[in-house]
RODO-2510 file (C-alpha; in nm, 4 decimals, decimal comma):
residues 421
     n   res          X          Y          Z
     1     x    11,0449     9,5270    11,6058
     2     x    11,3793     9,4679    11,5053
     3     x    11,6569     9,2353    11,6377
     4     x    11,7816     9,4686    11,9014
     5     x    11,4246     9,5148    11,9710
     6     x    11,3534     9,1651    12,0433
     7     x    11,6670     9,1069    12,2858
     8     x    11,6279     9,4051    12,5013
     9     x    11,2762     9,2446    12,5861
    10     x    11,3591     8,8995    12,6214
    11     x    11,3620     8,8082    13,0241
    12     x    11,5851     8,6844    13,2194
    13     x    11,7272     8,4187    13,3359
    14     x    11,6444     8,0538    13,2197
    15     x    11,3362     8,1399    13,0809
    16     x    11,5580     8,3642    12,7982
    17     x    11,6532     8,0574    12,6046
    18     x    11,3177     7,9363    12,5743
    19     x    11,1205     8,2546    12,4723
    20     x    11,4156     8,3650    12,2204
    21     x    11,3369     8,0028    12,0413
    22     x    10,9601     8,0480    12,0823
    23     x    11,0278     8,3765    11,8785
    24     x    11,2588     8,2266    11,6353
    25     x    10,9443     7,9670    11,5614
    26     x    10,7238     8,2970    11,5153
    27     x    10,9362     8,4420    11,3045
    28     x    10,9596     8,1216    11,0883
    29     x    10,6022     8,1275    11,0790
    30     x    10,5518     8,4799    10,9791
    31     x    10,8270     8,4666    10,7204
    32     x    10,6148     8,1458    10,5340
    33     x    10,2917     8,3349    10,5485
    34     x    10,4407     8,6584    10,3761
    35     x    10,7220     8,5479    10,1808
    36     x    10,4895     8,3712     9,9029
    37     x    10,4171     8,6774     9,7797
    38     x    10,7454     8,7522     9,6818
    39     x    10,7816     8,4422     9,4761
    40     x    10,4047     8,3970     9,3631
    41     x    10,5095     8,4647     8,9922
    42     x    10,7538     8,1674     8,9986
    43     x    10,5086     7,9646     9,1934
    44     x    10,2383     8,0031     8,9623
    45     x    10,4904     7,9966     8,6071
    46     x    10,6301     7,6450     8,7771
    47     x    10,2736     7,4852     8,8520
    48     x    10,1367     7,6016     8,5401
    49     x     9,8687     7,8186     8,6920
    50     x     9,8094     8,2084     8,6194
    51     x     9,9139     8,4632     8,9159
    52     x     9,5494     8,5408     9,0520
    53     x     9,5560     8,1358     9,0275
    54     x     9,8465     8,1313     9,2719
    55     x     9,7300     8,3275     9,4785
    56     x     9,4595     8,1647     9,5845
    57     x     9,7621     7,9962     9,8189
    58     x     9,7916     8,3285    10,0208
    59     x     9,3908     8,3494    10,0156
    60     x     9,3690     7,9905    10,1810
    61     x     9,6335     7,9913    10,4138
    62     x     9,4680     8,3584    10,5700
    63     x     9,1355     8,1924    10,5628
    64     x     9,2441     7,8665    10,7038
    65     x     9,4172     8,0491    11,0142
    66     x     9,1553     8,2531    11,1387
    67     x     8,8939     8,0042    11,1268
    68     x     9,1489     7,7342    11,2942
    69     x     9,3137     7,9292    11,5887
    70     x     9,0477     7,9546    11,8066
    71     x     8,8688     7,6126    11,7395
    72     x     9,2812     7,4193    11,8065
    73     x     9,3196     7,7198    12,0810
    74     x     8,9873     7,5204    12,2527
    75     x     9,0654     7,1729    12,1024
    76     x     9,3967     7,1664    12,2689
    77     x     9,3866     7,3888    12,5665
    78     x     9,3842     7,1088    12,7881
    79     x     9,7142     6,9705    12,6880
    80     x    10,0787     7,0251    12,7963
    81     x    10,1655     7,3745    12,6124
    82     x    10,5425     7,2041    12,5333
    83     x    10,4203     6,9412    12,3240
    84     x    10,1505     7,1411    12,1583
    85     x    10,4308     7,3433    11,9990
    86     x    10,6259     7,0497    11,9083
    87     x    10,3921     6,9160    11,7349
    88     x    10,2378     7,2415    11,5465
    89     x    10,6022     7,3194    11,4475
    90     x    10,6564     6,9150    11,3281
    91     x    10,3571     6,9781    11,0742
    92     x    10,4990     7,3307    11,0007
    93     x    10,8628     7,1125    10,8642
    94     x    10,6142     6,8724    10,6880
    95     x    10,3791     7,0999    10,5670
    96     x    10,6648     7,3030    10,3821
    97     x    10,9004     7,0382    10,2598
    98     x    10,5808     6,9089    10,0896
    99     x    10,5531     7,2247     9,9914
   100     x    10,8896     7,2704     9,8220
   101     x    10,8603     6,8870     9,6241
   102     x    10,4850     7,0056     9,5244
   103     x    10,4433     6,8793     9,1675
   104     x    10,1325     7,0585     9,1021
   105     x     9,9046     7,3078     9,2217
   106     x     9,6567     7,0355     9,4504
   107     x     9,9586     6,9037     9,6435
   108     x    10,0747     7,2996     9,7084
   109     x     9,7464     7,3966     9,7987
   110     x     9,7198     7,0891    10,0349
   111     x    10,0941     7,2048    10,1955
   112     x     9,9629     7,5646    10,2203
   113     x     9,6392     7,4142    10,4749
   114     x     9,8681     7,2023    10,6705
   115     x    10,1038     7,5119    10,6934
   116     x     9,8134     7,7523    10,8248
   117     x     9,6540     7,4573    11,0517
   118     x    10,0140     7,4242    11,2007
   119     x    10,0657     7,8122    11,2338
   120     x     9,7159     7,8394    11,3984
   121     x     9,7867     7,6227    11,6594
   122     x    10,1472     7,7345    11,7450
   123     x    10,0496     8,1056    11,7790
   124     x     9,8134     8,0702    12,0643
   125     x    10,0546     7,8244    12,2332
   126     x    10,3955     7,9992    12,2264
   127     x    10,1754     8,3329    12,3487
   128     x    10,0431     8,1215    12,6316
   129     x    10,4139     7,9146    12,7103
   130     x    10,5963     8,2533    12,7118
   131     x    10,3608     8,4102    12,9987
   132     x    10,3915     8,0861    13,1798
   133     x    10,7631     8,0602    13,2506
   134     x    10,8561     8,4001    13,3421
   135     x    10,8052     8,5920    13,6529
   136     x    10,4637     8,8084    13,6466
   137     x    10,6677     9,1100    13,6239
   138     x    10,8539     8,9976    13,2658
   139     x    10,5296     8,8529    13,0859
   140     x    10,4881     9,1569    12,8886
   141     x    10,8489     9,1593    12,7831
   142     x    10,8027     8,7594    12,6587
   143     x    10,4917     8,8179    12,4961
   144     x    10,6570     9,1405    12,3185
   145     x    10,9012     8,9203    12,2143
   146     x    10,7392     8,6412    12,0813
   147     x    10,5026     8,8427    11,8722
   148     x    10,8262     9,0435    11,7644
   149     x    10,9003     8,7465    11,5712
   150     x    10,6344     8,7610    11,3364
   151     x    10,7282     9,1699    11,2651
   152     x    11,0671     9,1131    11,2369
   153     x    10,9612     8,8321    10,9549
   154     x    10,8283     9,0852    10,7180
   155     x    11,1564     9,3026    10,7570
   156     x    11,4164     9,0338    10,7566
   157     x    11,2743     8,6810    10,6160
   158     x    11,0466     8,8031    10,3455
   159     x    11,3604     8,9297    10,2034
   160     x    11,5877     8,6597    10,2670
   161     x    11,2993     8,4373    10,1372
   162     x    11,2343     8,6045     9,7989
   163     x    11,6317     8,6156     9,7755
   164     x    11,6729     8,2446     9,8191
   165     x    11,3783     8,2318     9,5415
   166     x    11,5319     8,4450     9,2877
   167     x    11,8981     8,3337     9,3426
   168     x    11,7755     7,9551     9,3213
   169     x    11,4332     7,8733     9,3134
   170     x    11,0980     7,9508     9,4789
   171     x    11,1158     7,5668     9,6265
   172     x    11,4746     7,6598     9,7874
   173     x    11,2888     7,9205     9,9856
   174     x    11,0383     7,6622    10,1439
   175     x    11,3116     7,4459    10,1782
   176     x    11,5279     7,7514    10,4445
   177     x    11,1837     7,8067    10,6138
   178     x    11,1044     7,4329    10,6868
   179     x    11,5054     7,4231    10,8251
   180     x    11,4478     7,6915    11,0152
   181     x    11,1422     7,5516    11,1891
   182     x    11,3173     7,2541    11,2665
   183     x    11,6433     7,4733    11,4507
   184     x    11,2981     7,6049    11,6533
   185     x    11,1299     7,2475    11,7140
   186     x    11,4519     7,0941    11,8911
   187     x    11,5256     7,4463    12,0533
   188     x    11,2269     7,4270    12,2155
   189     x    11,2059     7,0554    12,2565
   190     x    11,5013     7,0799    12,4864
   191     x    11,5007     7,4167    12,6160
   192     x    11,1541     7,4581    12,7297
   193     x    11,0253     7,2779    13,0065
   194     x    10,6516     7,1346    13,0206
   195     x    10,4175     7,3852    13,0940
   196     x    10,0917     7,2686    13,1962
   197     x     9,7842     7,4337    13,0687
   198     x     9,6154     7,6583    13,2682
   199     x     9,2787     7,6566    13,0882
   200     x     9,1439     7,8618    12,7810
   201     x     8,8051     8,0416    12,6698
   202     x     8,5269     7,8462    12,5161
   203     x     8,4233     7,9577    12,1775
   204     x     8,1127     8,0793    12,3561
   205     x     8,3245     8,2652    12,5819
   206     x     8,4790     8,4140    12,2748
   207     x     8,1491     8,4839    12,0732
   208     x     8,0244     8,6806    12,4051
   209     x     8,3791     8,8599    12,4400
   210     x     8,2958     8,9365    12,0321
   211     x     7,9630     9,0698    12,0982
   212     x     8,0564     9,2911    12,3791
   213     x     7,9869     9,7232    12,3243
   214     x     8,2070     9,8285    12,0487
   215     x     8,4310     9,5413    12,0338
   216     x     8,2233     9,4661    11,7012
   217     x     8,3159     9,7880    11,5005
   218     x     8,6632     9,7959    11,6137
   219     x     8,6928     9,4284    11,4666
   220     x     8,5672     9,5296    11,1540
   221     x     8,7641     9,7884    11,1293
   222     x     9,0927     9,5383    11,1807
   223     x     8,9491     9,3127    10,9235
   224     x     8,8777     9,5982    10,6532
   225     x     9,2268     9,7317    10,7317
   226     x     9,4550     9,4192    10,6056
   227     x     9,1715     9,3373    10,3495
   228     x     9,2647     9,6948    10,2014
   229     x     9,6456     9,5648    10,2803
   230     x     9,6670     9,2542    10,0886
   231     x     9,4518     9,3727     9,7709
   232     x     9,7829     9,4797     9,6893
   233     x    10,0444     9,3545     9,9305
   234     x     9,9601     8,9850     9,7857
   235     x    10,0596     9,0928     9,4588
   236     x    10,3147     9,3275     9,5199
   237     x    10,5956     9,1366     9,3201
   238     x    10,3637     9,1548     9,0003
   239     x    10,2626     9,5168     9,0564
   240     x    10,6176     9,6342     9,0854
   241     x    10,6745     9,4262     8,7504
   242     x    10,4026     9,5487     8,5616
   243     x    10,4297     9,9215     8,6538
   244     x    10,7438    10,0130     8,7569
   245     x    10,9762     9,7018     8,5229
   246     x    11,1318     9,5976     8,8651
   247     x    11,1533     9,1997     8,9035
   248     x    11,3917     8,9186     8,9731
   249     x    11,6425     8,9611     9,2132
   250     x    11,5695     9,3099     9,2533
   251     x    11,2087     9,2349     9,3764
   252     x    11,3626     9,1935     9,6964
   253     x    11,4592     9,5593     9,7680
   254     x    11,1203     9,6447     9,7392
   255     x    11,0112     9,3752    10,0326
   256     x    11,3061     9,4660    10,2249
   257     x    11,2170     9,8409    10,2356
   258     x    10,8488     9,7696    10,3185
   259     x    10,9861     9,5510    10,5936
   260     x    11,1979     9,8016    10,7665
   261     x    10,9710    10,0551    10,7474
   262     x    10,7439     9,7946    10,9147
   263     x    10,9301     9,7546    11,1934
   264     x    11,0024    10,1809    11,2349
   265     x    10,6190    10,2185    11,2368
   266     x    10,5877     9,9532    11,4633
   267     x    10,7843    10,0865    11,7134
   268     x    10,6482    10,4635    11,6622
   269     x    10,2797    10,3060    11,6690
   270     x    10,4121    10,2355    12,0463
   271     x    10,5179    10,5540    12,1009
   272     x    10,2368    10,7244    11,9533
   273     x     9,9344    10,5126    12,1559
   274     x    10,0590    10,5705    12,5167
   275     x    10,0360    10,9195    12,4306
   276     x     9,7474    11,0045    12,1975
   277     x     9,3717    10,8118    12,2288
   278     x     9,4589    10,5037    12,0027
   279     x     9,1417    10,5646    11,7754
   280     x     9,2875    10,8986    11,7216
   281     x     9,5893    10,7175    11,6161
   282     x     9,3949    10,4296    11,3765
   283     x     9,2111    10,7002    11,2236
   284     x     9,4942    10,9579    11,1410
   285     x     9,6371    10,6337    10,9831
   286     x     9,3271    10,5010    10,7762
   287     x     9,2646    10,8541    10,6251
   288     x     9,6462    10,9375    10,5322
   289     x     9,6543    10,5814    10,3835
   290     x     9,3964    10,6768    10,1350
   291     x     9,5824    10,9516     9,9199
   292     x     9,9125    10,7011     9,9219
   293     x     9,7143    10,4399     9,7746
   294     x     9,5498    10,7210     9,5362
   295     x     9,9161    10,7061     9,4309
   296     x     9,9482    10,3710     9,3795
   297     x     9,6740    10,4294     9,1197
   298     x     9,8389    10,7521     8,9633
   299     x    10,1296    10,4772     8,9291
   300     x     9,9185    10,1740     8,7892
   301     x     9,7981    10,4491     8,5334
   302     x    10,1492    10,6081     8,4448
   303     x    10,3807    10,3350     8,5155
   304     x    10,6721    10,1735     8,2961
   305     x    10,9837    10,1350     8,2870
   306     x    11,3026    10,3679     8,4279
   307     x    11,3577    10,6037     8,6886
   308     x    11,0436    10,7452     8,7179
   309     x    10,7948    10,4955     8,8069
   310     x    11,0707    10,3412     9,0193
   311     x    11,1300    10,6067     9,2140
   312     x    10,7153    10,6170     9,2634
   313     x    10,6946    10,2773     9,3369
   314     x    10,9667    10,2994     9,6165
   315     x    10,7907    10,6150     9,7580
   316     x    10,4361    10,4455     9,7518
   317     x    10,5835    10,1747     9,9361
   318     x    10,7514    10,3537    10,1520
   319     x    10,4308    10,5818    10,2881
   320     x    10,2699    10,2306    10,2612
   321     x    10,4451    10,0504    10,5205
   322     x    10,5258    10,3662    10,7611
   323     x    10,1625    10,4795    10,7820
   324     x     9,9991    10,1321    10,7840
   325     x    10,1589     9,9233    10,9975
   326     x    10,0955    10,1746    11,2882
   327     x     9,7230    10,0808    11,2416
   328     x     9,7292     9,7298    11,4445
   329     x     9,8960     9,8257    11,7831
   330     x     9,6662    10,1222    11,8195
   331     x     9,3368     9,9419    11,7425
   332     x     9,4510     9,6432    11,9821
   333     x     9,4386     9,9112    12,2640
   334     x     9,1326    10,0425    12,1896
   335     x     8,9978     9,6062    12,1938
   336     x     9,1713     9,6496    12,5468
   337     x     8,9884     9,9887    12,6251
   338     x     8,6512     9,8740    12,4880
   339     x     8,7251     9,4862    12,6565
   340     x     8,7853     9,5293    12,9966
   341     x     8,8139     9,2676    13,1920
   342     x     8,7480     9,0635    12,9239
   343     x     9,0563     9,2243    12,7667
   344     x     9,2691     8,8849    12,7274
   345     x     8,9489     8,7006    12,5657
   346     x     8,8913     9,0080    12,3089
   347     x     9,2602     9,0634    12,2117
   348     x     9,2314     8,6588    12,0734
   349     x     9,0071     8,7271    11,8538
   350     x     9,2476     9,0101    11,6823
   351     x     9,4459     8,7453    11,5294
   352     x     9,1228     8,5780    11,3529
   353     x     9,0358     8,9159    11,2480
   354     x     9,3511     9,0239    11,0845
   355     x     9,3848     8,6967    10,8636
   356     x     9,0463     8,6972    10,7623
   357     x     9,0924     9,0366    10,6235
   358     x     9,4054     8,8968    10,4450
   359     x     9,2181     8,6374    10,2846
   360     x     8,9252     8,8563    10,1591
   361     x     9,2153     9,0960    10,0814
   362     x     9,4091     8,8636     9,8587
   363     x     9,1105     8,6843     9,6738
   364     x     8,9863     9,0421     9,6267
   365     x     9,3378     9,1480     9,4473
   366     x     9,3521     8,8322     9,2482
   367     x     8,9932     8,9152     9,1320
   368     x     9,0951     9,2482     8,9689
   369     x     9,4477     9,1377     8,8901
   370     x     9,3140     8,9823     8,5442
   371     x     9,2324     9,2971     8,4672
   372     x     9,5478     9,4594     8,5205
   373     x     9,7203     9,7136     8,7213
   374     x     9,4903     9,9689     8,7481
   375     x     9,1728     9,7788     8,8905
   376     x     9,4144     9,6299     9,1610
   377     x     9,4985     9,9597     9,2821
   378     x     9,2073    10,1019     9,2580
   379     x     9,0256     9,7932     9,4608
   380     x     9,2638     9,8999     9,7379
   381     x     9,1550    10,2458     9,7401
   382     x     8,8436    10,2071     9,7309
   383     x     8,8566     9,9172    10,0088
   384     x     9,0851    10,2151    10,2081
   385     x     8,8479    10,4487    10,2126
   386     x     8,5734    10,2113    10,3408
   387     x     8,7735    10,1348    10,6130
   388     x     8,8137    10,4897    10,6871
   389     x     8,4120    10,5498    10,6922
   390     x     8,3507    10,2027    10,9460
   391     x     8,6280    10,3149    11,1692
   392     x     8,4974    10,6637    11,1586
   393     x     8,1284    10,4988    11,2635
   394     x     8,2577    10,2263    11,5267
   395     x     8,4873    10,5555    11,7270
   396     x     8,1581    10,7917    11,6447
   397     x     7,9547    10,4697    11,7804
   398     x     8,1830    10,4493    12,1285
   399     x     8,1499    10,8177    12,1805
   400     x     7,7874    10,8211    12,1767
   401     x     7,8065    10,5538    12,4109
   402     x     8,0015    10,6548    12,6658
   403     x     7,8074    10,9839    12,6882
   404     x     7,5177    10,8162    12,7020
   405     x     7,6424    10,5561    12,9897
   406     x     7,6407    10,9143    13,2731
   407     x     7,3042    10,9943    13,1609
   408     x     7,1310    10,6590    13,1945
   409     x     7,2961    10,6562    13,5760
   410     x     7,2138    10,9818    13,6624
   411     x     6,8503    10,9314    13,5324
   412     x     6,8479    10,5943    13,7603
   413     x     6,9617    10,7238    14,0404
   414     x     6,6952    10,9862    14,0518
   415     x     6,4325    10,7168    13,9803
   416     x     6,6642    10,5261    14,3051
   417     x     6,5835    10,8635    14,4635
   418     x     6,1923    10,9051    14,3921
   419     x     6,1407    10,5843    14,4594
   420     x     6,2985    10,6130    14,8455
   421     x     6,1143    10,9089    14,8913
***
């Protein structure tokens, strides 16, 4: 979703103010969990630790996240929804300035935690304080626009974040996100009003939601698909180095093209769900995903320097981001189709799901990375195309289901009917 994107859903009247802020906040936060990659070979150089090293700060921060949110989504879900994101974005300003005087790798590490604890709980909060202060009618609109934020992160402040780190220095860059999170924290503090909470689901709410038919697979599936993601997308700055010769400032063309092909497959993933079965949709994705990736190994093999491998690299990327990033919306709609009425609980647990697959994705990639270009790639493949066989079993899985669900009622209504007879 892209700027114009995120005003033509904002609501209106004085509830606008509030949920534009609430976005700006997600968009901080989604620019400081994706921009690191962008800078991770100046992070690691600077704290005297190797790239796969340094990466172990993406791997945390994912890991961190989707084991916090819904344990602070409980923890605090009985407090006023206005100071919980005052006080998640406070630690977010903390958390980063800490993280741009780091003076070694402990005291990063320890910035990156407080960073993901913060982010955890501000997610869940905004989502809930946006539905709150609009009319029933707009919610949708808020929500869209406070999630917009964190899509419009990877196609605007990634860039602007790995620009700020080449032009100056990778600490500049947590220096603009920790000002930027403060513009949202008074924003908010003045603009929004208090919102009382109006209860959330227990975690045994949420493990029942988890368990529920299907809902299972169609996690895996989302956890498997950004584990195949961040193999590489973690390390993208040192694979376009290593096979393609791009780095420095020109690193950034290659995030901002991801980015805004982000946000276009965003938008068509929209499109293309309220028209086609949205497990039609994830699959068609998941299996054209593979033979791009099979690329990215053709490149990892062939790379160098010039034209060439450039002009593959941008490609790769390209296919990447247009194909992949339709993936999410359409297997959130089929957790809505497969929740039910427990649709609100089941959509939470998304978010876990997708940054646990980022973790496993980046410690994965920074596994094979010591081995060089070649492994990483082909770790991504090969992760791809599992992917593509548990999504293929979870949709195979529903199907059987749902023709089964007819027979067992027609066979117990003619035991109903034996039975009266």
């Amino acid at each position: 979703m892209g700027v114009r994107g995120i005003a033509a859903t904002l609501p209106s009247g004085a509830a606008r103010r509030p949920v534009l802020l609430m976005a700006l906040g997600s968009f901080t936060l989604g620019t400081d969990a994706f921009v690191i990659s962008g800078v991770l070979p100046s992070v690691g150089k600077d704290l005297g630790v190797g790239v796969a090293t340094a990466g172990l700060l993406i791997t945390v921060f994912a890991a961190v996240y989707a084991l916090a949110a819904p344990v602070l989504a409980v923890g605090t879900g009985s407090l006023d929804r206005r100071r919980v994101l005052v006080g998640s974005l406070g630690g977010f300003v903390a958390a980063n300035l800490m993280a741009a005087l780091a003076p070694d790798y402990t005291v990063m590490m320890i910035a990156r935690v407080l960073a993901a604890f913060s982010a955890a709980l501000y997610m869940p909060a905004a989502s809930a304080s946006a539905a709150a202060i609009v009319e029933p009618a707009e919610r949708g609109r808020a929500l869209t626009a406070v999630l917009g934020g964190l899509t419009l992160a990877s196609a605007l402040g990634v860039p602007i974040g790995t620009t700020i780190g080449s032009l100056a220095d990778w600490r500049a860059t947590f220096v603009f996100v920790a000002a930027l999170s403060l513009v949202a924290l008074a924003g908010i503090a003045r603009a929004l009003p208090a919102v009382p909470s109006a209860g959330v689901a227990s975690l045994r709410d949420r493990a029942k939601a988890a368990a529920l038919p299907g809902i299972p697979g169609i996690l895996l599936g989302s956890v498997l698909t950004f584990c195949a993601m961040f193999v590489l997308y973690a390390y993208l700055a040192w694979f376009a180095q290593h096979t393609a010769g791009i780095q420095g400032g020109a690193v950034t063309w290659v995030y901002l093209v991801y980015g805004v092909c982000g946000v276009v497959s965003n938008q068509a993933a929209g499109w293309l769900i309220d028209r086609y079965p949205p497990q039609r949709v994830a699959m068609a994705a998941t299996a054209l995903l593979v033979p791009v990736l099979g690329l990215a190994v053709v490149l990892a093999r062939t790379g160098g320097t010039g034209l060439v491998p450039a002009a593959l690299l941008y490609l790769v990327v390209v296919l990447w981001s247009l194909i992949g990033w339709t993936v999410n919306p359409a297997q959130q709609k089929r957790l809505i189709n497969a929740g039910g009425q427990h649709a609100p609980v089941v959509l939470s647990l998304s978010g876990s799901a997708v940054y646990s697959g980022q973790a496993l994705g980046s410690l994965v990639g920074g596994l094979m990375l010591v081995h060089g270009a070649t492994p990483l790639a082909v770790a991504a493949l090969a992760l791809q195309v599992l992917t593509l066989a548990v999504m293929a079993l979870s949709v195979r899985s529903r199907r059987a289901g749902a023709a089964a669900a007819p027979e067992s009622a027609q066979h117990d209504s003619v035991r109903a009917g034996g039975s009266r007879s």
